[in-house]
ROLOPA-813807 format. One record per residue: residue number from 1; chain; residue in three letters; x, y, z of N, C-alpha, C in turn. Coordinates in steps of 0.02 Angstrom, whole numbers, plus 50000, padded with zeros to 5 digits. Layout:
N
{node NUM,"A","ALA",{X,Y,Z},{X,Y,Z},{X,Y,Z}} ...
***
This chain:
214
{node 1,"A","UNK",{52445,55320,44432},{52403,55351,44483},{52372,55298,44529}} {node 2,"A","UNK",{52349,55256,44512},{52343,55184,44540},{52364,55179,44591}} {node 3,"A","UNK",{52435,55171,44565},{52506,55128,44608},{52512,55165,44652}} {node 4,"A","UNK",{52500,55259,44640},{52499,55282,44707},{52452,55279,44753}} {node 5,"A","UNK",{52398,55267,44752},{52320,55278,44779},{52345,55207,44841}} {node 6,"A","UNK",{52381,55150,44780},{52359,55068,44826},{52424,55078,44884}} {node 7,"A","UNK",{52483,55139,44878},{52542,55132,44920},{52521,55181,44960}} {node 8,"A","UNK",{52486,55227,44968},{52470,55275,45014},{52411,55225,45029}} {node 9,"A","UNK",{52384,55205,45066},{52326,55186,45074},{52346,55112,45113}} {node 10,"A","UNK",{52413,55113,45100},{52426,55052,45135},{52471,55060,45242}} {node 11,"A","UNK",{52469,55153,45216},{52487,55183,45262},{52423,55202,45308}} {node 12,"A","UNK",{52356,55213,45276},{52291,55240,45320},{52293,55202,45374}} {node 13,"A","UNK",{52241,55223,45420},{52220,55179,45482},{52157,55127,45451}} {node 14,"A","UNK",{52164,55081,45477},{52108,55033,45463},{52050,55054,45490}} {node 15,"A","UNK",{51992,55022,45479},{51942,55050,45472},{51921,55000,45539}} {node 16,"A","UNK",{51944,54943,45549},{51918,54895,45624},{51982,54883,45670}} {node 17,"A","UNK",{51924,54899,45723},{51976,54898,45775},{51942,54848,45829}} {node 18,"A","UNK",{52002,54798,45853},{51986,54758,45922},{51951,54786,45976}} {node 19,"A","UNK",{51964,54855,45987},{51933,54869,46056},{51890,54889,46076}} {node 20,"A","UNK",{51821,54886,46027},{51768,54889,46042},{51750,54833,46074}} {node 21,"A","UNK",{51779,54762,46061},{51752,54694,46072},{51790,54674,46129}} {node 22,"A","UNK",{51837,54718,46174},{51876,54720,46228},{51825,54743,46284}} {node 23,"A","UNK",{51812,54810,46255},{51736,54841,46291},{51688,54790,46295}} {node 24,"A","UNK",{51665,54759,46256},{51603,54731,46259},{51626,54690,46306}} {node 25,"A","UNK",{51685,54654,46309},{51684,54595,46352},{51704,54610,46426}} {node 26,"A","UNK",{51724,54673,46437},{51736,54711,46508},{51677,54709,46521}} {node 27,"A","UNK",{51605,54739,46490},{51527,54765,46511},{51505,54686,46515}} {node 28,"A","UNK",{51499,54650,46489},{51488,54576,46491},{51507,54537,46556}} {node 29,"A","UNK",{51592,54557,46580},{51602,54531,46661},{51580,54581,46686}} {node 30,"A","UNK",{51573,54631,46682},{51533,54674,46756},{51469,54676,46766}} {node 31,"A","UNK",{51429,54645,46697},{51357,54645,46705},{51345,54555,46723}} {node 32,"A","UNK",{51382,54541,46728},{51386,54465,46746},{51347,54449,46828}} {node 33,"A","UNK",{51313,54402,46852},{51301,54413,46932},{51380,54374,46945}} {node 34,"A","UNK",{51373,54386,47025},{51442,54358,47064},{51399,54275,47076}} {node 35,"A","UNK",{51450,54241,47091},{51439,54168,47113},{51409,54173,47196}} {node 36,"A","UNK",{51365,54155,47211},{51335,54142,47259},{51368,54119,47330}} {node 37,"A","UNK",{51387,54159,47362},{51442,54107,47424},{51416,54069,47468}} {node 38,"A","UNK",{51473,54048,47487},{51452,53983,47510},{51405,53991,47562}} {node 39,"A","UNK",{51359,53977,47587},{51320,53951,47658},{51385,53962,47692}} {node 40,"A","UNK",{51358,54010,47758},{51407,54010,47812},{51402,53971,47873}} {node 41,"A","UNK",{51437,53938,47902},{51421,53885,47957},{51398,53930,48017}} {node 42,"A","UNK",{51334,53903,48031},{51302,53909,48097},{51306,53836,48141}} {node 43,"A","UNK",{51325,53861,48196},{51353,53807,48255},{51256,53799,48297}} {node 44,"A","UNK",{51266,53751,48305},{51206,53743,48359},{51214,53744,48437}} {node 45,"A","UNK",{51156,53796,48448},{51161,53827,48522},{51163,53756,48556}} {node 46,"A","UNK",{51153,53717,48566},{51150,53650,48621},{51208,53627,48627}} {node 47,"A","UNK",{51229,53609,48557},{51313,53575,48524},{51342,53599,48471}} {node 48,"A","UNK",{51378,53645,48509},{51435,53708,48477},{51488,53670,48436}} {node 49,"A","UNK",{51482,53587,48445},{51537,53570,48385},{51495,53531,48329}} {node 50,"A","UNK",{51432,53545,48331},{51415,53532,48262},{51384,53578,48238}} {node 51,"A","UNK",{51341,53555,48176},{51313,53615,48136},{51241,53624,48159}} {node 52,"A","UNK",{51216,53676,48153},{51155,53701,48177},{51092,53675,48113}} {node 53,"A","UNK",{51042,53633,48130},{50999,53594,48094},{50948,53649,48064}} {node 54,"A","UNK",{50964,53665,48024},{50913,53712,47980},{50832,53698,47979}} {node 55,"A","UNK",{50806,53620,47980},{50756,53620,47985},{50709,53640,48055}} {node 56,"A","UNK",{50746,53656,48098},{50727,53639,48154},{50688,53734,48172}} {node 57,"A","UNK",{50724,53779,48131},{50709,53835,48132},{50628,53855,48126}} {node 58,"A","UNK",{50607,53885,48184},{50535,53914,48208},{50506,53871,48255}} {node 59,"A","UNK",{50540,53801,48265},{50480,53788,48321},{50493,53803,48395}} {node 60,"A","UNK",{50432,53806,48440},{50468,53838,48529},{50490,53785,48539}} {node 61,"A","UNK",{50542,53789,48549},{50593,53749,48605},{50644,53729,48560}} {node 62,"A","UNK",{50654,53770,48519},{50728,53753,48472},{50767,53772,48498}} {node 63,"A","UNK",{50821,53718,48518},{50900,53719,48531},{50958,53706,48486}} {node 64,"A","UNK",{50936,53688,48428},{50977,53644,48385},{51013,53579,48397}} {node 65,"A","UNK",{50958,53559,48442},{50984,53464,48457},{50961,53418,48415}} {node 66,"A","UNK",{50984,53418,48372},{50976,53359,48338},{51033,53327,48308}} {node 67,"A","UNK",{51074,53300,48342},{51141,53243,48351},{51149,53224,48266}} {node 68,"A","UNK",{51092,53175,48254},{51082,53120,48220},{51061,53139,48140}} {node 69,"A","UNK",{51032,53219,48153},{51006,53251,48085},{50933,53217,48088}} {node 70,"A","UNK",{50902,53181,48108},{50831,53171,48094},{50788,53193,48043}} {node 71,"A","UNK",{50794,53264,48063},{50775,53309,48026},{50792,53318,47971}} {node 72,"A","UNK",{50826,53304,47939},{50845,53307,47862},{50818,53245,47815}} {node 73,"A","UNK",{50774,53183,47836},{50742,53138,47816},{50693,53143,47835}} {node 74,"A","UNK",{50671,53151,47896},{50618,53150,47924},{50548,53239,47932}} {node 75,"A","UNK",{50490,53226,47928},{50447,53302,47915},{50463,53323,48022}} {node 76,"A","UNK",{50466,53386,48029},{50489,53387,48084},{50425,53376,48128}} {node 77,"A","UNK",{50362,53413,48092},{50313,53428,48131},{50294,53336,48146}} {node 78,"A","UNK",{50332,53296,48128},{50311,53203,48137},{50355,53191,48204}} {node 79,"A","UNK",{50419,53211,48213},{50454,53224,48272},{50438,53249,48313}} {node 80,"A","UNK",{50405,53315,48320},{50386,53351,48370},{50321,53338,48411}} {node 81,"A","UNK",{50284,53292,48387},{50232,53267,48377},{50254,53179,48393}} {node 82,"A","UNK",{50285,53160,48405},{50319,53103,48423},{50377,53114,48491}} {node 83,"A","UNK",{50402,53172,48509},{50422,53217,48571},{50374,53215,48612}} {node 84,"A","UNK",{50327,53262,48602},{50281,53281,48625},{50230,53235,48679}} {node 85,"A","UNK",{50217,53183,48640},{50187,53108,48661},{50216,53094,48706}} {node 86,"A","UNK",{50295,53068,48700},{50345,53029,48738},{50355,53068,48813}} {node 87,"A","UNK",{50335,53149,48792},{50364,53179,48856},{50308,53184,48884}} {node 88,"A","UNK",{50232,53184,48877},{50187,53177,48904},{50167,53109,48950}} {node 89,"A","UNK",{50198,53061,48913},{50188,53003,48940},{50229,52982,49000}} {node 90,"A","UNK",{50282,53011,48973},{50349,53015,49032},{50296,53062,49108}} {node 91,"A","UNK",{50296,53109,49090},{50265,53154,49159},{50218,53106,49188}} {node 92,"A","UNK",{50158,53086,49167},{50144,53046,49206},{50146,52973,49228}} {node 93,"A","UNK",{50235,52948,49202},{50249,52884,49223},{50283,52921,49267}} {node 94,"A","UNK",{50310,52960,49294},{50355,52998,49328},{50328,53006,49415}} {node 95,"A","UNK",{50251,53007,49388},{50212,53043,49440},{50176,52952,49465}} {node 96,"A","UNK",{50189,52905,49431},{50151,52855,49445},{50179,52825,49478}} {node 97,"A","UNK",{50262,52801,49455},{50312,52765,49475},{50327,52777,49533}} {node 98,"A","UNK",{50329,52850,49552},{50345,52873,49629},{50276,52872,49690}} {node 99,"A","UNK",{50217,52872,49658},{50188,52857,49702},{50175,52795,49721}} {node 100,"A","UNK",{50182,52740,49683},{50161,52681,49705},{50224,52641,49753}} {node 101,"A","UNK",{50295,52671,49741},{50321,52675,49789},{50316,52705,49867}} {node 102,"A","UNK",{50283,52761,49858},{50266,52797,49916},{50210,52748,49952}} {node 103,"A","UNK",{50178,52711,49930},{50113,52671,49960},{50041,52706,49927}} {node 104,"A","UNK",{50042,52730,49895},{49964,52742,49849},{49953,52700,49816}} {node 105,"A","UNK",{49881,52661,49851},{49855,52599,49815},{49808,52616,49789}} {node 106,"A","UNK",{49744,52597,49728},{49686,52593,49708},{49649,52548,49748}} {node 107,"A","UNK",{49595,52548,49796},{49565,52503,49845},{49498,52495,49788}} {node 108,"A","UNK",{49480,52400,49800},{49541,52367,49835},{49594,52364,49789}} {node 109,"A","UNK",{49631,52338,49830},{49698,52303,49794},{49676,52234,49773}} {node 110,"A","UNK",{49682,52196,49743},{49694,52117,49720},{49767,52097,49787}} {node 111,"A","UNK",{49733,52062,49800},{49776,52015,49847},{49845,51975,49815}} {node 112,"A","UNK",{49839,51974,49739},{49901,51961,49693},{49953,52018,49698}} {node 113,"A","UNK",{49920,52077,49714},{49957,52136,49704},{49995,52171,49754}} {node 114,"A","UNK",{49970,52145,49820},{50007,52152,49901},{50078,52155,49889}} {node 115,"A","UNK",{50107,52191,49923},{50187,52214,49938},{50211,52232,49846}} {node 116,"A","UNK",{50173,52253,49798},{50236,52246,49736},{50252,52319,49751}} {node 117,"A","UNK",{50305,52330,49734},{50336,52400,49708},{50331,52398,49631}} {node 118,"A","UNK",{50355,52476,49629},{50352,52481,49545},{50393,52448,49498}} {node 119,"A","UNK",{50440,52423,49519},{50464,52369,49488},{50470,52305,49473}} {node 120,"A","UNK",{50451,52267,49526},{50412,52207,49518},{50360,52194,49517}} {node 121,"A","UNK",{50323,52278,49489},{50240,52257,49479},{50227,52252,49400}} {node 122,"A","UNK",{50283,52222,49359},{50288,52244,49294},{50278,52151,49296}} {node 123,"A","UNK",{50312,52108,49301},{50314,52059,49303},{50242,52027,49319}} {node 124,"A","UNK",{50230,52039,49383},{50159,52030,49421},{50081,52026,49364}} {node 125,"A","UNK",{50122,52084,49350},{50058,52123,49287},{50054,52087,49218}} {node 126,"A","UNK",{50102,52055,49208},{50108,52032,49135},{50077,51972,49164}} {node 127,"A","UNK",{50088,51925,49210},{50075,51856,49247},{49984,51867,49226}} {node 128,"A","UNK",{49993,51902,49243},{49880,51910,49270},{49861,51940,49232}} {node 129,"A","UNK",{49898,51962,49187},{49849,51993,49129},{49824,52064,49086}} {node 130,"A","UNK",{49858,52108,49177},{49854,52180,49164},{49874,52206,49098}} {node 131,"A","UNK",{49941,52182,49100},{49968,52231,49039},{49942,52208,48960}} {node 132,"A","UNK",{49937,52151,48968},{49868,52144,48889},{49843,52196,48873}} {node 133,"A","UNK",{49780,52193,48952},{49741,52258,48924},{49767,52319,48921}} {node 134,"A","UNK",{49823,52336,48929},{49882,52416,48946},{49869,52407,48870}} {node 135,"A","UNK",{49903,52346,48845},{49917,52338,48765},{49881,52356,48722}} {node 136,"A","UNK",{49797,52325,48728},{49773,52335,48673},{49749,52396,48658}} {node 137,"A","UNK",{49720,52415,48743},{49687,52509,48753},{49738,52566,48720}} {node 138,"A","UNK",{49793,52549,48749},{49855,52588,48726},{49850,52595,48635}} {node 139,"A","UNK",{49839,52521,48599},{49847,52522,48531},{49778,52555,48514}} {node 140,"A","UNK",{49735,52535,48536},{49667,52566,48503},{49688,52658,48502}} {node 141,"A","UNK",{49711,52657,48542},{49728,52742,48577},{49754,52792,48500}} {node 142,"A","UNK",{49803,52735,48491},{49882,52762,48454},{49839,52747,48367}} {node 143,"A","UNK",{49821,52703,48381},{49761,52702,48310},{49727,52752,48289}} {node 144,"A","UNK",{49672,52776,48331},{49628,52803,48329},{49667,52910,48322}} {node 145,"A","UNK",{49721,52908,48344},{49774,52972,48355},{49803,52973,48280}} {node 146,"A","UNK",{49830,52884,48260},{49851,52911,48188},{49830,52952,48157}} {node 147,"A","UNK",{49765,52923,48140},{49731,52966,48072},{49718,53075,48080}} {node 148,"A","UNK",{49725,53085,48161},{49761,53159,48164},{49842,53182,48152}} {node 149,"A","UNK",{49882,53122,48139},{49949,53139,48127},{49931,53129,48042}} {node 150,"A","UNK",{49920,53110,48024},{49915,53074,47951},{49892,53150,47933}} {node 151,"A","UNK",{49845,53167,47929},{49814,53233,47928},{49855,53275,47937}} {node 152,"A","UNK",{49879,53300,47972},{49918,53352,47985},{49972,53349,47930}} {node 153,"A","UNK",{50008,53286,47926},{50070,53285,47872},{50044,53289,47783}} {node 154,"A","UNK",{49964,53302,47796},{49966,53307,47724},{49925,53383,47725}} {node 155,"A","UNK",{49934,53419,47752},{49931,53503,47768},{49860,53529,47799}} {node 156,"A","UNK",{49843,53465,47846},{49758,53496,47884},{49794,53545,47907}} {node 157,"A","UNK",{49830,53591,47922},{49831,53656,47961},{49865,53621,48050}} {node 158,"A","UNK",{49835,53565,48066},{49850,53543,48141},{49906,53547,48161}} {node 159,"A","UNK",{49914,53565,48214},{49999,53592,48236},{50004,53527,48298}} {node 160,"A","UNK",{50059,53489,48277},{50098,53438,48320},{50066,53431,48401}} {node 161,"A","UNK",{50047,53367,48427},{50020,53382,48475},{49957,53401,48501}} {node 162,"A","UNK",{49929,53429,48467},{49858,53473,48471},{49814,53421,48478}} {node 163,"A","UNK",{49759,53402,48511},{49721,53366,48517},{49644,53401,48536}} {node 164,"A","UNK",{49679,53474,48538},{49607,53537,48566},{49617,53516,48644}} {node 165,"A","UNK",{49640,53494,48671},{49628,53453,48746},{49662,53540,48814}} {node 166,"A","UNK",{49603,53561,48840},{49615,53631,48882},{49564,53643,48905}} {node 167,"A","UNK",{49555,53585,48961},{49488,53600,48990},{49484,53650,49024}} {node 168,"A","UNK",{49540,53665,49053},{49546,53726,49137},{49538,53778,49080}} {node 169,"A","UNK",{49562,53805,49006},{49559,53863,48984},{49619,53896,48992}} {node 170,"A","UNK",{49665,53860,49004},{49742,53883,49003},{49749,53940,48934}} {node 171,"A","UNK",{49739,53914,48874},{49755,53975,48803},{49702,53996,48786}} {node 172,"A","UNK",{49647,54006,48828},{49582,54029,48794},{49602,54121,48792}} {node 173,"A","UNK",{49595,54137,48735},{49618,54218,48756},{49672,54238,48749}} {node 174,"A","UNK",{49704,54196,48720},{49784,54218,48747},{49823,54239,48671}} {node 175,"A","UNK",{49870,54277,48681},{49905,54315,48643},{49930,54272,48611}} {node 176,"A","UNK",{49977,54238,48549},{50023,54209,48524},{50088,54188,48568}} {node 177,"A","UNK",{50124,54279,48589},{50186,54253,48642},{50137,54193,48711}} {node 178,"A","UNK",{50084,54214,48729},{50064,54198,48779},{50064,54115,48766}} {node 179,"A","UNK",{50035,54075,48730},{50018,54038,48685},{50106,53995,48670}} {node 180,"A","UNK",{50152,54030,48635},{50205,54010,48644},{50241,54000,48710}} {node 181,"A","UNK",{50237,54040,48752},{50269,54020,48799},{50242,53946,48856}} {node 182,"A","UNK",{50176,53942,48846},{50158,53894,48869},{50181,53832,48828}} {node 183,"A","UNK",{50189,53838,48768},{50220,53776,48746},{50287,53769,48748}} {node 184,"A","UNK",{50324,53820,48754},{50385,53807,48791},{50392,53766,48843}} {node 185,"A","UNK",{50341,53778,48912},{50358,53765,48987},{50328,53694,48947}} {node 186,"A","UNK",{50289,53682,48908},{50264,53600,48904},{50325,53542,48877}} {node 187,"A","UNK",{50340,53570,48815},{50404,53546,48796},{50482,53551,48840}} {node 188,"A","UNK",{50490,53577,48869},{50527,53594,48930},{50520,53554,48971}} {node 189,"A","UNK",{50475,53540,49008},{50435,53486,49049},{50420,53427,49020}} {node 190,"A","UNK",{50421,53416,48955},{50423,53355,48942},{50486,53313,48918}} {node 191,"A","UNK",{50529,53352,48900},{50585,53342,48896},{50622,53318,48935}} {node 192,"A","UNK",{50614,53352,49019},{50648,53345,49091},{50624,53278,49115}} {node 193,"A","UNK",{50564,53270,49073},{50512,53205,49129},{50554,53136,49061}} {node 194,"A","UNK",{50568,53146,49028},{50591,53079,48979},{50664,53075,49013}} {node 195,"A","UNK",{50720,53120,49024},{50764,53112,49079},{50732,53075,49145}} {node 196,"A","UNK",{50718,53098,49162},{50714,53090,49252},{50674,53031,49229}} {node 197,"A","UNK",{50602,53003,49192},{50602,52924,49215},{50652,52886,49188}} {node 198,"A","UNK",{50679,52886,49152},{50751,52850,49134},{50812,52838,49210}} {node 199,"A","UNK",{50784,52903,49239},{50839,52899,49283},{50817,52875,49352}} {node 200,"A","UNK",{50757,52879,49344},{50719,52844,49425},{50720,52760,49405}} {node 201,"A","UNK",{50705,52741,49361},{50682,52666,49344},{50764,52633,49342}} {node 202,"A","UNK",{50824,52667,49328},{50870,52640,49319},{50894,52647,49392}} {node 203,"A","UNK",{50904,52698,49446},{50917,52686,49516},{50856,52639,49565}} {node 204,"A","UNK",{50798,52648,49520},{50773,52594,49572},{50763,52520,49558}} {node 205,"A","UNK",{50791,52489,49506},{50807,52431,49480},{50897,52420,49505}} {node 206,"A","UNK",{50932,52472,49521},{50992,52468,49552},{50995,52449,49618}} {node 207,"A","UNK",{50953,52492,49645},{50951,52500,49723},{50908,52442,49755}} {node 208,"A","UNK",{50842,52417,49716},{50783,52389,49720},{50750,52426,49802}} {node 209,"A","UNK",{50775,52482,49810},{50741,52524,49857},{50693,52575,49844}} {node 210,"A","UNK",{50654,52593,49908},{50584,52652,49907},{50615,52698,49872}} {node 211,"A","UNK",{50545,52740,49861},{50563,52809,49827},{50619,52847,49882}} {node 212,"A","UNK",{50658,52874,49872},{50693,52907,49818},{50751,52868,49785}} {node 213,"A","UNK",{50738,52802,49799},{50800,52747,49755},{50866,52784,49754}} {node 214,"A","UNK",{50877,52792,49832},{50971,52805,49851},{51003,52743,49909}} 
***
């Protein structure tokens, strides 16, 4: 009776089966997340054959120019804020350079200073002394400005540039867009003015002629 029990029994179905653990591992890839794809290339509006600088995203006057990547080493709001300066300074070398060509003197004049144009009044100036003092006022200037950049890069709230300086009341009142768009036309304008004295000082060191150095 045995012998029959162990030969029938060798015919039953087994009692385990693989395909529960087939299941489990189907519910296992579908509950799985997907792999993350890749970052898709964004081109930059300025220069369509490179890549568009991610850091550069939110401030007014983003074009995605940044050639060099700057921005990927550097905090931007330290750039923009180093822009900012250069194009301010530019506007009114812009406005200086051309008038002292035109004949606008400070009376008196120094009798050292008769006939210079703006280009050989650089020479003149270093001779006698002027530009010393350009030097040191200038450094005390840039000194005394650090310690508001320094600040800002360690999270005072100060936004690039800002010095509170609005005497006429240009943003007093003013909306955000309102507010942005004025710093557009500033950055815009300061941008144009770091071109153009580059480009006046280099035709009138070409030409060594009056304003309009043609």
């Amino acid at each position: 009776l045995a012998a029959l029990v162990a030969s029938a029994s060798a015919f039953a179905p087994s009692q385990f089966s693989g395909r529960p653990s087939t299941f489990v591992r189907e519910d296992a890839a579908a509950e799985a997340e997907p792999e993350p794809a890749a970052p898709a290339y964004v081109a930059s509006p300025s220069l369509p054959f490179l890549e568009y600088p991610p850091n550069l995203a939110g401030y007014v006057g983003d074009v995605g120019f940044d050639p060099f990547r700057f921005s990927d080493f550097l905090p931007v709001d330290f750039l923009r804020e180093a822009e900012l300066k250069h194009g301010r300074m530019c506007q009114l070398a812009v406005v200086g350079f051309a008038a002292v060509d035109l004949g606008f003197r400070i009376y008196p004049t120094p009798e050292a200073y008769e006939g210079l144009t703006s280009v050989t009044a650089h020479d003149a100036l270093v001779e006698y002394g002027a530009m010393s003092q350009l030097l040191l006022w200038i450094s005390l200037a840039e000194i005394i400005s650090s310690v508001a950049v320094i600040q800002m890069l360690q999270g005072s709230g100060r936004e690039p540039g800002d010095f509170g300086l609005d005497p006429v009341g240009f943003l007093a009142g003013k909306s955000k867009e309102d507010v942005d768009d004025m710093k557009l036309k500033e950055i815009t304008h300061c941008r144009l003015a770091m071109l153009a004295f580059s480009g006046m000082v280099t035709q009138a060191v070409l030409t060594q002629g009056p304003f309009p150095y043609v």
